[in-house]
C-alpha positions in Angstrom: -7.9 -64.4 17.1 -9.0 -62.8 13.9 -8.7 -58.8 13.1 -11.7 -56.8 13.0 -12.9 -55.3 9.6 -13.4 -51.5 9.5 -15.1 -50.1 6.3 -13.6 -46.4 4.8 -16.1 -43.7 5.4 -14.0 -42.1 1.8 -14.3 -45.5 -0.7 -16.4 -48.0 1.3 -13.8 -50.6 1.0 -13.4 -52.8 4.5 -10.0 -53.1 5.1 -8.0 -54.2 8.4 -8.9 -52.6 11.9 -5.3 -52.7 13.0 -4.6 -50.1 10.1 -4.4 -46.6 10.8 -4.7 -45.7 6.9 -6.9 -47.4 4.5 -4.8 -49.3 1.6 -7.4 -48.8 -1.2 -7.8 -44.7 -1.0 -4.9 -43.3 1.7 -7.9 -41.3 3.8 -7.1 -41.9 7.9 -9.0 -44.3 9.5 -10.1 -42.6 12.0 -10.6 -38.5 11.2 -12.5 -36.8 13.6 -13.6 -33.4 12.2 -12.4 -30.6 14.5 -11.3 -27.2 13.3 -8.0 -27.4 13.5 -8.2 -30.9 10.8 -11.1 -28.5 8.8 -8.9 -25.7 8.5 -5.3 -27.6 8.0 -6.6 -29.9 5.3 -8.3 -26.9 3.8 -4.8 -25.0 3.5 -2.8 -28.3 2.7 -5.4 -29.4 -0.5 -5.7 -25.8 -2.0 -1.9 -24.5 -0.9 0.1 -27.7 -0.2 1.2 -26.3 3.5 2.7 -29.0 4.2 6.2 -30.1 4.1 7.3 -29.4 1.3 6.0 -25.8 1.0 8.3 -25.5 4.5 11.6 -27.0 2.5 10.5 -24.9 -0.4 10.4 -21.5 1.6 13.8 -21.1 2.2 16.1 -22.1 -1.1 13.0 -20.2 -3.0 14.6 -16.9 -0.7 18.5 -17.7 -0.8 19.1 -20.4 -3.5 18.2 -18.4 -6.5 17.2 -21.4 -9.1 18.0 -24.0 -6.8 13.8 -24.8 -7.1 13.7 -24.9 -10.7 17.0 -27.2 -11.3 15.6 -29.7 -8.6 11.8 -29.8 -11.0 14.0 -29.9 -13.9 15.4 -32.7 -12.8 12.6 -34.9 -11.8 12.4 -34.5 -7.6 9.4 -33.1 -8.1 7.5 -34.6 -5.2 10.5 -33.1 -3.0 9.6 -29.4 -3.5 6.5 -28.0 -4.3 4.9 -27.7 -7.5 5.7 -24.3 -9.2 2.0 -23.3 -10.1 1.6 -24.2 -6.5 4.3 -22.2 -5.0 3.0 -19.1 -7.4 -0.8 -19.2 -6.2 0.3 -19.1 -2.6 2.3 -16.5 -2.8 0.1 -14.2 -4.5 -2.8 -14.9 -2.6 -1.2 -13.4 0.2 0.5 -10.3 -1.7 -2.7 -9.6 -3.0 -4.4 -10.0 0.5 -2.2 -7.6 1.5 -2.1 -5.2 -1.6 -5.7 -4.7 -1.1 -5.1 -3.5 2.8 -2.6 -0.8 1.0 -5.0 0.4 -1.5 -8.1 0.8 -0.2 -6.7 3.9 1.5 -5.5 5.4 -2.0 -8.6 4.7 -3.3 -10.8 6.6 -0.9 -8.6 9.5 -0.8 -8.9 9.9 -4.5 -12.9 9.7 -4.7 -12.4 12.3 -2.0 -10.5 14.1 -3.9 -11.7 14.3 -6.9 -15.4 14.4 -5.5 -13.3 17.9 -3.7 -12.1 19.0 -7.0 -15.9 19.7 -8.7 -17.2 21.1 -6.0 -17.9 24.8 -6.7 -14.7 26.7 -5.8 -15.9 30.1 -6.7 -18.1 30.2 -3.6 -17.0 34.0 -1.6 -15.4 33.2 1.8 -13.4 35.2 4.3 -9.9 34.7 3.8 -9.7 32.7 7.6 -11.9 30.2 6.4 -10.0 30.3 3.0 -6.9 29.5 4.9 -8.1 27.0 6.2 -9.2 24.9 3.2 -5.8 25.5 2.1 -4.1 24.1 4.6 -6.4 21.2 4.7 -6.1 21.0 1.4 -2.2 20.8 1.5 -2.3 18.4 4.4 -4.6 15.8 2.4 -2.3 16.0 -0.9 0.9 15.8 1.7 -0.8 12.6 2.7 -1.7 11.0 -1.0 1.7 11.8 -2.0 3.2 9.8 0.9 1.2 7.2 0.5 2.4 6.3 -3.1 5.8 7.2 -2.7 7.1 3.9 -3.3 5.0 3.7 -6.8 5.8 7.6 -7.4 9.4 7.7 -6.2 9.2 11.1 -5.3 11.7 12.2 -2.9 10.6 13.8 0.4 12.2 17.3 -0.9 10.1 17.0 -4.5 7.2 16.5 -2.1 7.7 19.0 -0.1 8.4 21.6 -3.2 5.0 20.1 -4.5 2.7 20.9 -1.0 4.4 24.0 -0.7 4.0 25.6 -4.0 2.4 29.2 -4.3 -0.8 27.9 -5.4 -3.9 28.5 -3.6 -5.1 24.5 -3.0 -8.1 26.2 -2.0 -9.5 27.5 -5.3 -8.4 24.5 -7.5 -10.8 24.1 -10.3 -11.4 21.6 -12.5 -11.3 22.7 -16.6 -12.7 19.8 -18.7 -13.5 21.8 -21.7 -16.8 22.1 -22.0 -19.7 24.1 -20.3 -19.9 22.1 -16.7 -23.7 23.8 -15.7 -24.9 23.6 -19.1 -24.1 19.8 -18.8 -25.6 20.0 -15.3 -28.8 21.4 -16.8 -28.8 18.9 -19.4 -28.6 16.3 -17.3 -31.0 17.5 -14.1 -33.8 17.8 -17.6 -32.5 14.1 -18.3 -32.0 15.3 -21.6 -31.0 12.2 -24.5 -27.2 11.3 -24.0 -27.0 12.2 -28.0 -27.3 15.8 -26.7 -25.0 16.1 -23.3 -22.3 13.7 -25.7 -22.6 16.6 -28.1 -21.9 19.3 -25.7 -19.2 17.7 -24.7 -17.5 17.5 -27.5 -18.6 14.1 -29.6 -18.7 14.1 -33.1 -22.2 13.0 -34.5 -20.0 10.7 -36.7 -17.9 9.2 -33.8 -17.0 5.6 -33.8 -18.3 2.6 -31.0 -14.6 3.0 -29.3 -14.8 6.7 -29.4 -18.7 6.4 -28.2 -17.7 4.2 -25.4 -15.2 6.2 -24.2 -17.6 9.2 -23.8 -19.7 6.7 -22.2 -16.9 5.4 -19.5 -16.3 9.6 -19.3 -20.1 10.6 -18.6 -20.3 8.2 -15.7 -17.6 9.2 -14.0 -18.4 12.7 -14.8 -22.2 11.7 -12.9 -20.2 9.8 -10.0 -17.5 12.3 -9.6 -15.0 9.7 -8.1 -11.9 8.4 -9.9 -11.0 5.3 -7.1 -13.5 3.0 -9.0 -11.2 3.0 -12.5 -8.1 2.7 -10.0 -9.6 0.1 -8.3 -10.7 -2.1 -12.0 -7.1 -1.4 -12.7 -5.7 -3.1 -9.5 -8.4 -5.8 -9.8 -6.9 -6.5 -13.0 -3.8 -7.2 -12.3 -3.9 -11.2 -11.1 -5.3 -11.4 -14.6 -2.1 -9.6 -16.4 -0.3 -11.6 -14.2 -1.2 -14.6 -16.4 -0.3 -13.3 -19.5 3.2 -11.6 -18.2 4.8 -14.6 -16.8 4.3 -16.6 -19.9 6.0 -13.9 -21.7 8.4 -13.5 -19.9 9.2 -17.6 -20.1 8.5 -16.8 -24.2 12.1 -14.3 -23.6 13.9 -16.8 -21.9 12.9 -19.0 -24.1 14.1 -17.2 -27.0 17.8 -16.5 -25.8 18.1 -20.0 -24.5 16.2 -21.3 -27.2 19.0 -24.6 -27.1 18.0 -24.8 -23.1 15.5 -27.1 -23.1 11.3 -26.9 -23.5 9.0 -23.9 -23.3 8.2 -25.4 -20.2 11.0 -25.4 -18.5 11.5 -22.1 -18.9 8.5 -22.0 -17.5 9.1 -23.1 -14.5 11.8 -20.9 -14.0 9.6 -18.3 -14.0 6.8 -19.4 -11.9 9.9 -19.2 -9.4 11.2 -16.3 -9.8 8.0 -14.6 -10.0 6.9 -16.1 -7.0 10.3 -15.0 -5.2 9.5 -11.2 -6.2 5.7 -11.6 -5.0 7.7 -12.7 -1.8 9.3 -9.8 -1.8 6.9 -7.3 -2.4 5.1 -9.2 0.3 7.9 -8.0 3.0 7.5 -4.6 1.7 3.9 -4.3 2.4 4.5 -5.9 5.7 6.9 -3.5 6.8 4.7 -0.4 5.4 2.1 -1.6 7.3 3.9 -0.4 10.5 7.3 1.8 9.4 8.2 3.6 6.1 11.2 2.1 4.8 13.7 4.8 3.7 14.0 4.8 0.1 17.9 3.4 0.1 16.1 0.6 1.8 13.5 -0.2 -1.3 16.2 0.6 -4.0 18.6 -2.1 -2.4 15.1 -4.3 -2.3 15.1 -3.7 -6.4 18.7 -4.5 -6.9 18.4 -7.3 -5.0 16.1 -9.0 -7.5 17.8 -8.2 -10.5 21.3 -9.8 -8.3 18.8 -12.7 -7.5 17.7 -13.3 -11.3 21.4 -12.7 -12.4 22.1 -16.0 -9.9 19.5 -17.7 -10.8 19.9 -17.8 -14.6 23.4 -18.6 -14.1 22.6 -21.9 -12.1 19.9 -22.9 -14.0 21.1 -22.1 -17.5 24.7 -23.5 -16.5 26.2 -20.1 -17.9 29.2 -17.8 -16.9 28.9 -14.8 -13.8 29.6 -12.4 -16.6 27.3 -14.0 -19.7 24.0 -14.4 -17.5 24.6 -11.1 -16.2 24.6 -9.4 -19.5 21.5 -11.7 -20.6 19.9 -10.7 -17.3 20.1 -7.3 -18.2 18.5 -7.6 -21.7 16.1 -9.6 -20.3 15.1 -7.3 -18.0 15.6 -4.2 -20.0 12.8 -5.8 -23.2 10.8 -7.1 -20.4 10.3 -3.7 -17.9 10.6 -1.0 -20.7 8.5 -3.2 -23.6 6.2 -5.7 -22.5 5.1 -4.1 -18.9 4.3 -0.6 -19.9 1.9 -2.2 -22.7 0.8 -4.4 -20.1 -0.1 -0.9 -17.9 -1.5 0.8 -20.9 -3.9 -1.9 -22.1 -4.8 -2.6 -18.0 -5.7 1.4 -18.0 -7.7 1.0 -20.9 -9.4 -1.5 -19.6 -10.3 -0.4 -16.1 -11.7 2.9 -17.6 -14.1 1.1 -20.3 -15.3 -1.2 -18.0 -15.5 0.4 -14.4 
C-alpha cells in the first residue's frame, strides 16, 4: 500500500504523509494557527525562547564567563547567541525602565511648570503654609524616587525638605527680563529680538544659535521631562557604542587573547548579566524600596562577577584579573561613561 503525498504549505515541495516535518524546509506538517503557536513562534524567531535561552539563563547568573568560553569554543548552537541573549535582556529592562520613569518625568514638568508660575502673588500666610508644605511633600517625593540614581541618604534628604527655605516663594532667576520676554513673545515679535533680550550676541555662532533655540522652547513649554525623556530614549542607542568600547579595553590589555571579537562576545555577556540585574532592581522597586546596603552589595556584586569572569575566560590568576578588573572598570566608569552622559545630555536638549 503506497504512502500518501502531502505538499508544504512553506516550499510547496510534496514530501511523505507519514512525516510529521517536511525534509526540504523543516516547517511542521501540520501547524494549525492558534494563539498560543502565534505568540510562541513570535517570541522563539525574534528572542530564541526556546531551550537554549532556558540553559542560558542560569550559568549567564552564577557562572560568570562560563557563556562566552562555551561560544569561544565552538558550542555555539548549545547556548544562545550573544547578540541574542543582549536584545532580550534589554528589551525587558527597558520595558521596565520606562514604567520607573514616566513618574520622574511628570513630576518634573510639574515642577518646573510650578517653578514659573508667578510667586509674588499676596496670600495669607494659612494658604502660604500650605503651598509650603505641599511644596515640601512633592520635592520629598522626587527625591525618593531617584534615590538610587542620587544616592542621597534618607538623613541628606531629610536636611534637604527641611531646610529654612520658604518652598513657597521659590522663584526662578534666568537672567534676563521674564515679562519683557512675555511681551515680546504675546506681540510675536521676530526671534532675532526675544534671542537678543535674552542675552544672544548678534554675532553668535549656529551651535550657540541652536542652543538658544533648544532654550526658547522650553522656555514657551515650561517643562523640563521632555529633554529627560530624549535623554532616556537615547540610551539603547549609547548602548551600542559603549559595549564595543568597552570590548575595544579588553581588547587592548588582552591584546594576545584572541580577536576583537571575542572580546566581544565577552561583553555582550557581561552586559547582558548587568541588564539582568538592573532588571531585578526595578522589579523589586516596583513593590518595596530596597535599603541602600542592599543596592551597594548589588554594585559589588558585579564588579565580584566581572572579576570571575575575566579570570575564567582570560585564563589568568584571582589576584591579576582582579587588578585588571579594576582598571578596566576605573577607565571605563570615570572616562568613557561620563562622556557618554555628557554627549547624551547634549543631545537630548538640542533635539527635544
Amino acid at each position: 500500500m503506497s504512502n500518501t503525498v502531502k505538499k508544504c504549505k512553506n516550499c510547496e515541495d510534496s514530501f511523505n504523509s507519514e512525516y510529521e516535518f517536511c525534509p526540504y524546509c523543516g516547517m511542521q506538517a501540520e501547524d494549525d494557527l492558534t494563539v498560543s503557536v502565534l505568540f510562541y513562534n513570535t517570541i522563539s524567531n525574534y528572542f530564541s525562547f526556546d531551550a537554549r535561552f532556558l540553559k542560558s539563563f542560569l550559568p549567564l547568573l552564577f557562572k560568570p564567563g562560563f557563556l562566552a568560553e562555551k561560544f569561544i569554543q565552538g558550542k555555539r548552537l548549545l547556548y544562545l547567541h550573544p547578540a541574542q541573549m543582549y536584545l532580550f535582556v534589554t528589551v525587558i529592562f527597558f520595558f521596565l525602565f520606562s514604567f520607573a520613569t514616566r513618574g520622574t518625568v511628570k513630576d518634573i514638568d510639574e515642577g518646573i511648570s510650578d517653578a514659573f508660575k508667578d510667586s509674588e502673588a499676596v496670600i495669607d500666610e494659612k494658604v502660604a503654609k500650605k503651598k509650603d508644605s505641599l511644596a515640601r511633600i512633592e520635592l520629598r517625593k522626587v527625591l525618593k524616587s531617584n534615590q538610587f540614581v542620587t544616592r542621597m541618604t534618607d538623613a541628606k534628604i531629610d536636611s534637604i525638605v527641611n531646610s529654612g527655605k520658604d518652598l513657597s516663594k521659590n522663584k526662578v532667576s534666568l537672567g534676563f527680563n521674564q515679562k519683557k520676554i512675555d511681551s515680546l513673545i504675546a506681540i510675536n515679535a521676530p526671534k532675532e529680538v526675544i534671542y537678543s533680550e535674552m542675552g544672544m550676541d548678534k554675532d553668535a555662532g549656529f551651535f550657540k544659535q541652536k542652543l538658544y533655540d533648544q532654550f526658547f522652547k522650553f522656555y514657551k513649554q515650561k517643562t523640563g521631562g521632555t529633554i529627560l525623556q530624549a535623554f532616556y530614549d537615547s540610551i539603547p542607542i549609547a548602548l551600542f557604542i559603549l559595549l564595543p568600547i568597552f570590548a575595544l579595553i579588553l581588547k587592548l590589555f588582552y591584546y594576545k587573547r584572541g580577536q576583537f571579537a571575542h572580546h566581544l562576545v565577552f561583553s555582550f555577556y557581561f552586559f547582558s548579566f548587568l541588564f539582568t540585574v538592573f532588571s531585578i532592581v526595578l522589579l523589586a522597586s516596583f513593590t518595596f524600596d530596597p535599603p541602600l546596603w542592599v543596592k551597594l552589595i548589588l554594585m559589588l556584586s558585579t564588579f565580584i562577577y566581572l572579576t570571575l569572569a575575566i579570570k575564567r575566560f582570560y585564563k589568568q590568576s584571582f589576584g591579576l584579573s582582579f587588578v585588571k578588573t579594576g582598571t578596566i572598570s576605573f577607565i571605563y566608569l570615570l572616562f568613557v561613561v561620563p562622556i557618554a552622559i555628557v554627549v547624551m545630555s547634549l543631545l537630548a536638549f538640542i533635539t527635544y
